[in-house]
N, C-alpha and C positions, 0 to 999 in steps of 0.2 A: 415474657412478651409474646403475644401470638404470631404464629407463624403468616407467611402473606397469603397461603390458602387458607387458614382458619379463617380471619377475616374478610378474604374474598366471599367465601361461602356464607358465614354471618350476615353480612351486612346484603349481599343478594336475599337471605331468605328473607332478612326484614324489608327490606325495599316490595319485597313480593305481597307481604301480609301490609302495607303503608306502615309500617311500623318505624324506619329506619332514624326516626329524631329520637325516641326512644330509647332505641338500641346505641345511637351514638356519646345519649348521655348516662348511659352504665357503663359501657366502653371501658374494658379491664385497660392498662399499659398495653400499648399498639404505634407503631411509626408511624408519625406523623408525614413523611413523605409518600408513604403506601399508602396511608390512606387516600391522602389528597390526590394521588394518583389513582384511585377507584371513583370517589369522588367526581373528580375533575380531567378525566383522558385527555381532553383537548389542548388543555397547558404545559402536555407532556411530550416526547417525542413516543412514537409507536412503538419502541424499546424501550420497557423498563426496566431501572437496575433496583433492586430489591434487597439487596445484602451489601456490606464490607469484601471486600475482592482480598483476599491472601494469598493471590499464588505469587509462589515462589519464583517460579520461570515465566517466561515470556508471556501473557496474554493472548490465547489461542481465539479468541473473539475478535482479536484486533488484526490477526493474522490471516481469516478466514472472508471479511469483509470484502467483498469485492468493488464496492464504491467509499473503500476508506472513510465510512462515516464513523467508527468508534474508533475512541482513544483513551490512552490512561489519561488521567487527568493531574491534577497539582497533587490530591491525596492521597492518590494510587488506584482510586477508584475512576471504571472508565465514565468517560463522557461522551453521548450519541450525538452529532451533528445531525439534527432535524433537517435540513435543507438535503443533507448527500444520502440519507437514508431511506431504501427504497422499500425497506420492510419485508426483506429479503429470508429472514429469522436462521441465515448461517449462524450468528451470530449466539442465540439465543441455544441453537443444538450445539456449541461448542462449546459455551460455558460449562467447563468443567465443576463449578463448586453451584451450580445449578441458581445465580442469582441475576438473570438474565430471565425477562417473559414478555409476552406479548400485551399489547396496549389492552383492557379489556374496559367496554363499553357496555355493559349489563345494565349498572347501575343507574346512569341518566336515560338510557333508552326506555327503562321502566318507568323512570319518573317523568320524562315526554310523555310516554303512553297516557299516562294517569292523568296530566292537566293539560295536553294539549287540545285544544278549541279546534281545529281543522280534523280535517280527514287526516288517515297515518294510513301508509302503505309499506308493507314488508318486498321488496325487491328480491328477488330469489334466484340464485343463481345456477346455470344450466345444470352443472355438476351435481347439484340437489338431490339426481334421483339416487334410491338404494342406500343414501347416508342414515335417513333413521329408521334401520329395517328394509324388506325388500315386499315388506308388507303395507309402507307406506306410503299413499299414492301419491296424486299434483293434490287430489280434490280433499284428500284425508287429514295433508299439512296443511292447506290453507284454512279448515275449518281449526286447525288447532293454533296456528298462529292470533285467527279471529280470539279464542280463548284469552290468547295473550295481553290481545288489547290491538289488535291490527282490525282495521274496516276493510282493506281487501289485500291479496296476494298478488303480485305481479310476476309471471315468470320473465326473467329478465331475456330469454333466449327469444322473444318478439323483436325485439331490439337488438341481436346479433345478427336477423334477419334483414333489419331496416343498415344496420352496416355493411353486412354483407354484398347489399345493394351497391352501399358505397363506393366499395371497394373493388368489386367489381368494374363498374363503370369508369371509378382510377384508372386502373389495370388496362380498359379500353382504351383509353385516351392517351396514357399515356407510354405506354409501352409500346413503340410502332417498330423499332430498329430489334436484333438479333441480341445487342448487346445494352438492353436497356433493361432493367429489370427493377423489382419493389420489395420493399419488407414489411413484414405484419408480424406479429398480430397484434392488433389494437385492444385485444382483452386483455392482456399480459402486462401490470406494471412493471414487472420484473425487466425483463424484454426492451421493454420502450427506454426506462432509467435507465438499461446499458449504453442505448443507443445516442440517449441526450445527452447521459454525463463522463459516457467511456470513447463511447466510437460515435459523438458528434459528428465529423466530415461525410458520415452518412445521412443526417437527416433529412437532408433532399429527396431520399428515396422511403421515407416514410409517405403513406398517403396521412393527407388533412381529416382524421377520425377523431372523436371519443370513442372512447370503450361502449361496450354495452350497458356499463354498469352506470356512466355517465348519461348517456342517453336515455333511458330507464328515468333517472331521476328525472332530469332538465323536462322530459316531456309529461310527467305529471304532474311539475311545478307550472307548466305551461297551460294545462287545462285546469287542474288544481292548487293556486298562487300560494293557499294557507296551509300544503299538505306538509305531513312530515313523511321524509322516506330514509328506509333506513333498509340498506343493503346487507343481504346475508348470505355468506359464502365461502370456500374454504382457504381463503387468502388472506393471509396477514398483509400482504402488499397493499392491499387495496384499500386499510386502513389511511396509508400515507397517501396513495393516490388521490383519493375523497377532500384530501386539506390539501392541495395544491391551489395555488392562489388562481390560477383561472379558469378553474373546472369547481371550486369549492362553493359553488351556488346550487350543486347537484341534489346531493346524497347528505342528511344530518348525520346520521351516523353508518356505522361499518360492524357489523356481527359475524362471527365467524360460526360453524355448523358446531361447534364447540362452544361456545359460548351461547347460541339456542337452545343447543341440548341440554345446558345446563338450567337455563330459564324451564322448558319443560320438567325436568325432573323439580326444580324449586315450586314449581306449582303444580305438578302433580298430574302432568298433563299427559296423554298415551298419543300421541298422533296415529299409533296403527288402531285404537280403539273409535277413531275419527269417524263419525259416518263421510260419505261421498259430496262433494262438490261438483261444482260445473267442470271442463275440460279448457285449458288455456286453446292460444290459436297460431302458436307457432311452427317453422316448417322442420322438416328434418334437417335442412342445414342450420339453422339456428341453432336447434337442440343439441349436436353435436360439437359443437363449440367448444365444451369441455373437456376435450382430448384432446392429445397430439393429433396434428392433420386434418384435425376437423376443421378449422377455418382453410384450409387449402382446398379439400372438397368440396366446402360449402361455396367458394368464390371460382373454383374452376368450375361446378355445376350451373353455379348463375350466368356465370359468361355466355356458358354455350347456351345458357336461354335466349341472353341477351343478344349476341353477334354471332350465330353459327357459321355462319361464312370467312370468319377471321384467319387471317394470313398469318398469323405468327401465334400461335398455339401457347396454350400456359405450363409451363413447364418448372412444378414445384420439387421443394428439398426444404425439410424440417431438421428440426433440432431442440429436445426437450432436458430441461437439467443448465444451470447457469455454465459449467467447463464445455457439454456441447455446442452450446452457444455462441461461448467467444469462440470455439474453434469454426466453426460456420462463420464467423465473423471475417475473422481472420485471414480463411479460404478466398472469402470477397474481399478484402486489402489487397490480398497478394494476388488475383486477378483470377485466379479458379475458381471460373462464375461456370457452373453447371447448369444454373437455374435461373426462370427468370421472376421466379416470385416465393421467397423467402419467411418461411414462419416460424417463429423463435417462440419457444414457451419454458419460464423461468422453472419450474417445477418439472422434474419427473414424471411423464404418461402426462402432460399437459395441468389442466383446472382440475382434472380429479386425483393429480398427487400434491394438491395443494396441502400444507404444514398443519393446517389444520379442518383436514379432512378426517371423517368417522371411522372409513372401509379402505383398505388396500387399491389402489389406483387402479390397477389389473381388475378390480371387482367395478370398482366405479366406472372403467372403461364399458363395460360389458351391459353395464344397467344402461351409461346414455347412451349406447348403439340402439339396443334394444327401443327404447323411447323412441331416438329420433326414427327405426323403423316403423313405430306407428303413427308417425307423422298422415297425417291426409294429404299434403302438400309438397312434394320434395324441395322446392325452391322458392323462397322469398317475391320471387316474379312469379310463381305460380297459387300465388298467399294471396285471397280478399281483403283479408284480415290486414293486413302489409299497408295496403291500398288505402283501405277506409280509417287507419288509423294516420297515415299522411297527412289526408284529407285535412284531419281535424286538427293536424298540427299544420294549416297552411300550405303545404308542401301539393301543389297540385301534379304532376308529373315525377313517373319518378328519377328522369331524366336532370327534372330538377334540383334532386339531391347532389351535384355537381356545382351547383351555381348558388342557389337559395337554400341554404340548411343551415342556418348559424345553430342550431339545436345540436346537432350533429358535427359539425364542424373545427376544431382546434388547431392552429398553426402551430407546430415545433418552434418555427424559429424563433428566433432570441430568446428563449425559455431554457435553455443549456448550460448546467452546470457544469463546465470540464472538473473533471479529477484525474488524480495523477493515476497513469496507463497503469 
């Protein structure tokens, strides 16, 4: 019987060539739930299991979870609770007999590509830069994506801008007192699933965001009704985010830079051999997004755009890596508030040690500095771009991103799964 990467790879290159009804009915002896899970992601949870589980001792996947979504099950094999699972992929590095992987989307995003009737947008994530090469640009992947089957690229870091605003303006309003403080970041599922389904009694001091990767989507659905979009990035998280029932109007699918990569090399595609594209129009705090800190800079920069005169000053404290996290967490239980604004990021060095990132986070750190230093812009309030894309989604002030933004907009509340501490 073929192994789950034999087949993964097969049945990708056929999909590549349209060949894949073909390929399906020679189809040597293959599992039928692996397939259907290549097939069919959506009917799966973001964890797949792929093999018979033999261990001997305790289940170090089940041990490792921190929102207790996996368990053994009645045949000894575990079972992911779709709902508690934030796509976290502890799980999947701890599987010792290696039958644990990530949900993978190749195969219907090729086949959207090929019949769908609208526009398809690739949504690209800040983190992007230096993952394929350091030879390849904004404007080199976008034309190689267009190869793929995409009509245009989106850098999703425009829309870490239009939040940034956000959040910002939160942070104004509502932070007045010494002892009143917020937590972010709104790009991190990781981060936020702690906060809804661990440490709930905090969501009050969430601000009312989508992520960028939501806002991305929802606003080219919103100018384009029939598009398809399909986000690509280095976060298995974001896989499960994407099908959360009241953000799931967003984003069609979820690609990881691992999972593009591999569409490139199935079709044979060089992105550094790419000739040049146009130049995206977001600012350096957008672009930075994808490292620890970077949203703290990017929203203490906007502020002092915004209210230089302000009487209580922003005074951030980070934590990257799920154990720093809840210890930051924690620290604010037990009343050692240092800070008045708070940014959690699930992964190590932030978006660019996401699970399945190409290069070393330390490396990826150093490409988005670089980038967001060649910003034209340093802050979202100093972005035309920012302005005129508002415009066209209704939003006439940006003041009114406070009041008027259901685009932008998601309430925590009642949306909280507790799990056990």
């Amino acid at each position: 019987m073929k192994t789950f990467e034999d087949l993964y790879k097969e049945l990708m290159a056929a999909t590549a060539k349209h060949e894949e009804e073909d390929y399906l009915r020679t189809l040597d002896p293959y599992d039928a739930h692996q397939l259907d899970c290549l097939l069919h992601p959506k009917k799966h949870p973001v964890v797949w299991h792929t093999g018979n589980c033999d261990c001997d001792d305790e289940h170090h996947c089940v041990n490792v979870c921190p929102f207790h979504a996996i368990n053994p099950g009645a045949s000894g094999n575990i079972v992911i609770d779709e709902d508690l699972c934030a796509g976290c992929m502890f799980c999947i590095q701890e599987c010792r007999a290696k039958n644990l992987t990530n949900s993978k989307d190749v195969i219907p995003v090729l086949q959207a590509l090929r019949s769908h009737k609208g526009l398809a947008y690739a949504l690209v994530a800040p983190a992007f830069l230096g993952q394929f090469t350091s030879e390849v640009t904004p404007g080199k992947l976008r034309n190689a994506l267009k190869m793929v089957g995409f009509d245009g690229m989106i850098e999703v870091a425009l829309f870490a801008d239009i939040l940034t605003l956000k959040e910002a303006l939160e942070f104004d309003k509502n932070i007045q007192t010494e002892t009143d403080y917020q937590l972010t970041s709104c790009c991190c599922p990781v981060w936020i699933a702690m906060i809804r389904k661990i440490y709930n009694d905090l969501v009050p001091h969430v601000p009312p965001a989508v992520s960028p990767m939501i806002a991305s989507g929802r606003a080219v659905k919103v100018m384009h009704p029939d598009a398809l979009t399909v986000f690509i990035g280095p976060c298995m998280a974001k896989k499960a985010e994407a099908r959360e029932k009241d953000i799931a109007d967003a984003v069609d699918y979820v690609l990881t830079f691992q999972e593009i990569q591999d569409i490139f090399e199935v079709m044979e595609i060089d992105p550094a051999a790419m000739e040049e594209s146009e130049k995206d129009h977001s600012s350096r705090a957008g672009r930075i997004y994808a490292h620890t800190g970077g949203v703290s800079e990017a929203v203490a920069l906007t502020l002092e755009r915004l209210n230089p005169n302000r009487s209580i000053s922003i005074r951030t404290k980070q934590a990257d890596g799920v154990p720093e996290c809840k210890e930051m967490i924690n620290d604010i239980l037990s009343g050692n508030i240092t800070a008045n604004f708070f940014e959690g990021m699930g992964c190590v060095g932030g978006c660019v040690g996401g699970p399945r990132a190409l290069i070393p986070h330390e490396l990826g750190r150093e490409h988005v500095e670089e980038y967001g230093n060649k910003a034209t812009y340093p802050t979202p309030i100093d972005n035309p771009y920012v302005i005129e894309l508002l415009h066209k989604l209704g939003i006439d002030t940006v003041e009114s991103l406070l009041e008027h933004s259901d685009i932008f907009t998601r309430s925590f509340k009642d949306k909280t799964i507790p799990v056990k501490k």
